[in-house]
C-alpha positions as CSV (number, residue, x, y, z in Angstrom):
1,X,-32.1,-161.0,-98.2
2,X,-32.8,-160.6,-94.5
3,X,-29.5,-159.1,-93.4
4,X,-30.6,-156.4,-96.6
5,X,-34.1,-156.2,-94.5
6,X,-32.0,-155.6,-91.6
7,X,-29.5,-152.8,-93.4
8,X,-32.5,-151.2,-94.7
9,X,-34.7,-150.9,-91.8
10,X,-32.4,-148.7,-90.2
11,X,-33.0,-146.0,-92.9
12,X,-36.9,-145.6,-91.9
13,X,-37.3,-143.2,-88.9
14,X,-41.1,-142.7,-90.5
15,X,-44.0,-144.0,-91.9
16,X,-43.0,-142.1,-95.2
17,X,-39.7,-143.9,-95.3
18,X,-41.4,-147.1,-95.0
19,X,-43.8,-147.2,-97.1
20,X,-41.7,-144.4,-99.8
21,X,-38.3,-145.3,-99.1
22,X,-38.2,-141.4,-98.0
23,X,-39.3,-140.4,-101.5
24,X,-35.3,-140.1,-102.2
25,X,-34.6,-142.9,-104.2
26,X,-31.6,-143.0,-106.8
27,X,-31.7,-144.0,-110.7
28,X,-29.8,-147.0,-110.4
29,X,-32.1,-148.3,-107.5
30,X,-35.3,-146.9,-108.7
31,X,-34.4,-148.9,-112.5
32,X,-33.5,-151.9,-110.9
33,X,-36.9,-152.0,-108.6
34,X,-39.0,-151.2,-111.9
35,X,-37.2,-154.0,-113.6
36,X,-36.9,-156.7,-111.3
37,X,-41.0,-155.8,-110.4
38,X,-41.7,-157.3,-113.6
39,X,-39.4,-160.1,-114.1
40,X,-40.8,-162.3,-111.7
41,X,-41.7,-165.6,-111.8
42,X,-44.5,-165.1,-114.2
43,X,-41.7,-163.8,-116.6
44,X,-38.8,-165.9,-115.8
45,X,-40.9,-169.8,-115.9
46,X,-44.2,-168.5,-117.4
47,X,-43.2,-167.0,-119.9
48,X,-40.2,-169.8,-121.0
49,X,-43.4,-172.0,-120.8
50,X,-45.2,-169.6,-123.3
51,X,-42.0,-169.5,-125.1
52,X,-41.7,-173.3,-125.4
53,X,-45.2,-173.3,-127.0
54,X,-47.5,-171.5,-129.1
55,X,-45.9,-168.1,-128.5
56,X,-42.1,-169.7,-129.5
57,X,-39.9,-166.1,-130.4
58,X,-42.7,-163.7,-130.0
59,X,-42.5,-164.0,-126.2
60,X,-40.4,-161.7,-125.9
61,X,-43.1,-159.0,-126.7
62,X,-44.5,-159.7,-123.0
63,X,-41.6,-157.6,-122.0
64,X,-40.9,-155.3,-124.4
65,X,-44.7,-154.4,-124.0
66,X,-44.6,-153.4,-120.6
67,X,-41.3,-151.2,-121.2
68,X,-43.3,-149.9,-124.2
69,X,-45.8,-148.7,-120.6
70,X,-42.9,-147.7,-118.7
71,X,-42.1,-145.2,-121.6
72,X,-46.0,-143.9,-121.8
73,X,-45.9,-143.2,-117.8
74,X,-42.7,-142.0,-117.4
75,X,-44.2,-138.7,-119.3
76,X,-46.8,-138.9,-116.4
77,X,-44.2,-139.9,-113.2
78,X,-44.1,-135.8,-112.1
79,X,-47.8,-136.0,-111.9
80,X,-47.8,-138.9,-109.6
81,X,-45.2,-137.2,-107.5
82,X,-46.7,-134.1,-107.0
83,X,-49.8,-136.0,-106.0
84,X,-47.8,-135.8,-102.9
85,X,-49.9,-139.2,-101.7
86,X,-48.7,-142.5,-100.2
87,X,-51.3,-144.9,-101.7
88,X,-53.5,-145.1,-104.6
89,X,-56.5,-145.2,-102.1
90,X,-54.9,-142.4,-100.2
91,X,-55.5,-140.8,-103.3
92,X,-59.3,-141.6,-104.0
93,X,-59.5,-140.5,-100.3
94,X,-58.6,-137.0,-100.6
95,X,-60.3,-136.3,-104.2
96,X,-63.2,-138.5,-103.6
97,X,-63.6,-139.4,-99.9
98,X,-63.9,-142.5,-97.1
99,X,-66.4,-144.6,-99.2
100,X,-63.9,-144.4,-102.9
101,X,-60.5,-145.1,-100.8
102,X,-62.1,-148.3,-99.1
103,X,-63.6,-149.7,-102.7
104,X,-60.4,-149.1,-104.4
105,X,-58.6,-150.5,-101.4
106,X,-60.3,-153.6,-102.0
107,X,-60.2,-153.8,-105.6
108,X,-56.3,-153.3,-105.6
109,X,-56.1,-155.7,-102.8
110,X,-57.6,-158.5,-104.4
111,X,-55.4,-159.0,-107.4
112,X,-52.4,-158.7,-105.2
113,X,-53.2,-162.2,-103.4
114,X,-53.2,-163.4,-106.5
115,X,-49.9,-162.1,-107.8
116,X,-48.4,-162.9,-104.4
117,X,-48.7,-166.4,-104.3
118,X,-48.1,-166.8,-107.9
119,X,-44.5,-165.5,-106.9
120,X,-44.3,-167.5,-103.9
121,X,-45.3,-170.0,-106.0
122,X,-42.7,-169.7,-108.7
123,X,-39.7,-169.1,-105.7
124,X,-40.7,-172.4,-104.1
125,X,-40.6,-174.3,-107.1
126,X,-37.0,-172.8,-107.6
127,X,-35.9,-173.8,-104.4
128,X,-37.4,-177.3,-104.1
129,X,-35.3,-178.3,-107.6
130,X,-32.1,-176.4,-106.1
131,X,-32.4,-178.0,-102.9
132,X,-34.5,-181.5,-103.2
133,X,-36.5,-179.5,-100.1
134,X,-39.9,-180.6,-99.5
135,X,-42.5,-178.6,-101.5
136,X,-44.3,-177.3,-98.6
137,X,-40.8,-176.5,-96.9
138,X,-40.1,-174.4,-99.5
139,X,-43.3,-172.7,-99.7
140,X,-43.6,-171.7,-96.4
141,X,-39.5,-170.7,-95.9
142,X,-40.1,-168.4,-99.2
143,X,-42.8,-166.7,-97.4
144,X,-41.2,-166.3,-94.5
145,X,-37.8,-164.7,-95.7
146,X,-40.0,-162.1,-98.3
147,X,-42.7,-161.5,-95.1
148,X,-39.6,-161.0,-93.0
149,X,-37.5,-158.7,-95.4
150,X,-40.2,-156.7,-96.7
151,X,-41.5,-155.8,-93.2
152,X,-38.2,-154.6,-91.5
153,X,-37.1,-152.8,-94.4
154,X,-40.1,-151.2,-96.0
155,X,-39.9,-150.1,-99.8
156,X,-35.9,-149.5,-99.0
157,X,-36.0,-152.9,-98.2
158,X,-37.8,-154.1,-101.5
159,X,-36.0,-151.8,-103.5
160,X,-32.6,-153.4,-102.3
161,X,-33.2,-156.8,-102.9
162,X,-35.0,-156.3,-106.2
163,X,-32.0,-154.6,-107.2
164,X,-30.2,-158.0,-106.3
165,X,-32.8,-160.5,-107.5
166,X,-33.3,-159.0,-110.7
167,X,-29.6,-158.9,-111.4
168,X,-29.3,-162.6,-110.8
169,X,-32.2,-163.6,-112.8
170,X,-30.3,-161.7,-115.3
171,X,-27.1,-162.8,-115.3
172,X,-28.3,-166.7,-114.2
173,X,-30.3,-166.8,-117.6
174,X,-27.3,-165.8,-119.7
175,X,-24.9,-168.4,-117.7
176,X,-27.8,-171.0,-118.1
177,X,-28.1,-170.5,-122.1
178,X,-25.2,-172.3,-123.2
179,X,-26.0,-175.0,-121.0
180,X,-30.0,-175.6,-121.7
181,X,-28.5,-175.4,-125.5
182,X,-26.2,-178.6,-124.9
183,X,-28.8,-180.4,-123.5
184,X,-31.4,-179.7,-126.0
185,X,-28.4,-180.7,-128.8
186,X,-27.3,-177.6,-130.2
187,X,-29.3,-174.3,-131.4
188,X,-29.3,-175.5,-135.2
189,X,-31.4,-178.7,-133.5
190,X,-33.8,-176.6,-131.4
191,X,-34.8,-174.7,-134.5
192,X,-35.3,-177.9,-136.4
193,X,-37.6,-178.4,-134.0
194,X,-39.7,-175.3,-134.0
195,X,-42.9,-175.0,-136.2
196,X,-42.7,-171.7,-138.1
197,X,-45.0,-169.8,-136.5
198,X,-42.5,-170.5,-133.5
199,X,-39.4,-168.1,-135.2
200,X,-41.8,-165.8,-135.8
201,X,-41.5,-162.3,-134.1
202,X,-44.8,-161.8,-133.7
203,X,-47.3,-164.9,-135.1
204,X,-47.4,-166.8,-132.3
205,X,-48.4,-164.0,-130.2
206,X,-50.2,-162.4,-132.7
207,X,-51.0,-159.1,-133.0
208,X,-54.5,-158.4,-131.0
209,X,-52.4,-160.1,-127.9
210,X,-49.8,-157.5,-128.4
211,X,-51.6,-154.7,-128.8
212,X,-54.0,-155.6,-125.4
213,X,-50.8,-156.2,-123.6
214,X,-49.7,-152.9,-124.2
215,X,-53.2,-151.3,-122.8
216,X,-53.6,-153.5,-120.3
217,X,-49.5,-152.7,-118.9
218,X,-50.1,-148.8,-119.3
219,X,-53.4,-149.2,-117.7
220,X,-52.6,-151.5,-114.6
221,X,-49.2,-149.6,-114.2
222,X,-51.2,-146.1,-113.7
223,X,-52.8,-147.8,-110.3
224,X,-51.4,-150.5,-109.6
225,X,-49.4,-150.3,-106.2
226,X,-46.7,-152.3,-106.9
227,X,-45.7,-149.8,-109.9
228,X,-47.0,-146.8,-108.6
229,X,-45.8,-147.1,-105.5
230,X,-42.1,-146.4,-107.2
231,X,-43.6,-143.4,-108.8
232,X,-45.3,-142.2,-105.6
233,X,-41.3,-142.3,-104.5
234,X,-39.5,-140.2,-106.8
235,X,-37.5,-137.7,-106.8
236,X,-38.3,-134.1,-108.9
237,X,-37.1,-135.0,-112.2
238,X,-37.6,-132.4,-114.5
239,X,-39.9,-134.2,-117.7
């Protein structure tokens, strides 16, 4: 990850290519950065947690809800391009002035310490049970390596190892099926053990959770920087 901070930071010659990855991002990169964005930690130990209890099967819905959102504002990615802007608040600054761009500054900034140290939070628990590290240790070495990476190569940077981490979460939770299935005795045994509303697609969830997902991903992915950010980035596309 830092030799990919390194690679990358010697792409930026501008604030632009910093903070835009020079607005000339590729499909496979720009995919992989919208994927791995939301499969973090929330997704990849939350949500087996979720999984595990009253949601059981119909989990899965806190992904396909958010692609269900990635669908909606891919109709409305030209828009945010031709917005021709570098923030959200930059945004709010030049359609509603100083006093807008500093509120919604704020308000963005806020919920991003939160979903920061959730994912610290999540990549030091990972690396304490790899390792047998110290807690703490790991905490403060995740931070360090993301600080570190993320600061020399800019959205290149991010959109490079997100490419990289999502793909391993990927293909580390097929390799790890077969083997959480041994230890839990065999599929046929781990749905012995489910209640019914646990195989269900979408009872344990149920549908009012579902539906509110849905708004809430379309609605938080229209300003929230670390989506639009990426749409901020793209290229023309013809919609």
């Amino acid at each position: 990850m830092l030799f990919i901070g390194v690679y990358s930071s010697k792409k930026i010659s501008n604030s632009n290519d910093f903070a835009l990855a020079g607005r000339n991002l590729g499909p496979v990169l720009l995919a992989g950065t919208l994927a791995a964005t939301n499969i973090g930690g929330g997704t990849s130990l939350g949500l087996a947690e979720q999984a595990f209890g009253k949601w059981g099967l119909s989990a899965v819905w806190y992904v396909i809800t958010a692609s269900i959102a990635y669908l909606v504002l891919a109709f409305l990615a030209q828009r945010f391009r031709n917005a021709m802007v570098t923030t959200v608040s930059e945004y709010f600054y030049n359609r509603y002035g100083k006093a807008n761009a500093l509120v919604t500054s704020i308000i963005m900034g806020l919920p991003m310490i939160g979903i920061t140290a959730a994912q610290i939070i999540a990549s030091a628990s990972i690396l304490t049970v790899m390792t047998g590290w110290n807690y703490k240790l790991s905490v403060v070495i995740v931070t360090i390596v993301v600080t570190a990476y993320s600061s020399m190569g800019g959205l290149w940077g991010v959109a490079f190892t997100d490419l990289i981490q999502g793909s391993l979460v990927f293909i580390g939770s097929l390799v790890a099926i077969p083997f959480a299935l041994n230890y839990a005795g065999g599929f046929e045994h781990v749905l012995a053990n489910l209640e019914p509303a646990q195989k269900s697609f979408t009872a344990g969830m149920g549908w009012p959770t579902i539906i509110s997902l849905t708004i809430m991903y379309i609605a938080s992915y229209s300003v929230g920087p670390e989506i639009s950010q990426r749409f901020f980035m793209l290229e023309i596309l013809n919609l």
